[in-house]
N, C-alpha and C positions, 0 to 999 in steps of 0.2 A: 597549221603552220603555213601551206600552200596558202592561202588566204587571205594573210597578213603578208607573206612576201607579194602577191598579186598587186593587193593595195599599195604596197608599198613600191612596187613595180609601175604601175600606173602615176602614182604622184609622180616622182623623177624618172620620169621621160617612157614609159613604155604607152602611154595615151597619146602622146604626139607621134610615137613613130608607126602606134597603128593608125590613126589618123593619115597619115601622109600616105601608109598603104594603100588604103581605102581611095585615096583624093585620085592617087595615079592611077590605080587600075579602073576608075569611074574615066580617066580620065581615057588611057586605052580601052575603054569600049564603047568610045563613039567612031571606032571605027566598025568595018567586019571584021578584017583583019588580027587587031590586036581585043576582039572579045574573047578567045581561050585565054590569054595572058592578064589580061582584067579581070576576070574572074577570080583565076589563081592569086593573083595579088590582094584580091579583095581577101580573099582567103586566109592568107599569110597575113592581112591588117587582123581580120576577127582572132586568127591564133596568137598572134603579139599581145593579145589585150589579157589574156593569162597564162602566161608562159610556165608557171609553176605547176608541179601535178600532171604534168606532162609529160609523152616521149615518144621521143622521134621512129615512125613505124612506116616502113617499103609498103606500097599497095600491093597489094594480093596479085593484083592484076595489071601485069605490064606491058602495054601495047606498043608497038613500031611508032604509031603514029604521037603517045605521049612521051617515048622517047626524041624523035625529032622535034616536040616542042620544048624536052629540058634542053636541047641543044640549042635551039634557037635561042630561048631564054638566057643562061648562060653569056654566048656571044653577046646579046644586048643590054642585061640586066641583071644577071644573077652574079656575076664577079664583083660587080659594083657595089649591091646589096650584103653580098657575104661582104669583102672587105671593111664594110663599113660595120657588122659585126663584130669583127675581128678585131678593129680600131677599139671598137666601144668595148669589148670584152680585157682589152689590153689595158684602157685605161681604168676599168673598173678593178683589175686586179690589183692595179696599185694596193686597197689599202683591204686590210682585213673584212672590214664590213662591204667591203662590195665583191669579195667573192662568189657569194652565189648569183648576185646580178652579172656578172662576168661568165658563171656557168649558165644561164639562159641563155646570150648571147651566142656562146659555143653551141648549146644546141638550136637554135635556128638555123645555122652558117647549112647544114645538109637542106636545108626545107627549103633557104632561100637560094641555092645553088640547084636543086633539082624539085620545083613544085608540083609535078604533075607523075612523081614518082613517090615522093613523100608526104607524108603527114603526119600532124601534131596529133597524138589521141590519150 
């Protein structure tokens, strides 16, 4: 069943929005600077591309310094990101058949709010 929502996730719209992951965090790490946050982003593109069979898991391992990077993150990207989850989760609810594409969406909103603390496994 994961499999066939994946594919079906991908047709309408989950290939373009790991794509645009992918595009921005290539695009943040042509700096030094925004290479931890590129990465991560790139991250969050591969995990969008199947969201099903999935679930949202805290790393084992939480450091000062990847905490100061969700914060960063956050501030500059992650509100924007979840938001635009949220939006897409609202509008998927509308109708019967887009409820479980509406519950992907709600589980990103953690991953794309805190990437360097979370992950898709």
């Amino acid at each position: 069943m994961s499999l066939l929502g994946n594919l079906i996730w991908l047709i309408f719209g989950g290939l373009i929005v790991s794509l645009a992951y992918i595009l921005f965090g290539a695009v943040l790490c042509l700096t030094v600077v925004g290479i931890p946050f590129g990465l991560q982003a790139m991250r969050l593109g591969v995990a969008t591309l199947a969201p099903f069979g999935k679930a949202v898991m805290s790393r084992r391992r939480q450091s000062t310094l990847g905490l100061l990077f969700d914060i960063i993150w956050i501030i500059l990207f992650g509100w924007e990101i979840a938001m635009a989850h949220l939006v897409s989760a609202l509008i998927l609810a509308i109708t019967i058949v887009g409820l479980p594409f509406a519950k992907q969406h709600i589980k990103l909103v953690p991953v794309a709010l805190f990437p360097f603390n979370q992950e898709l496994v």
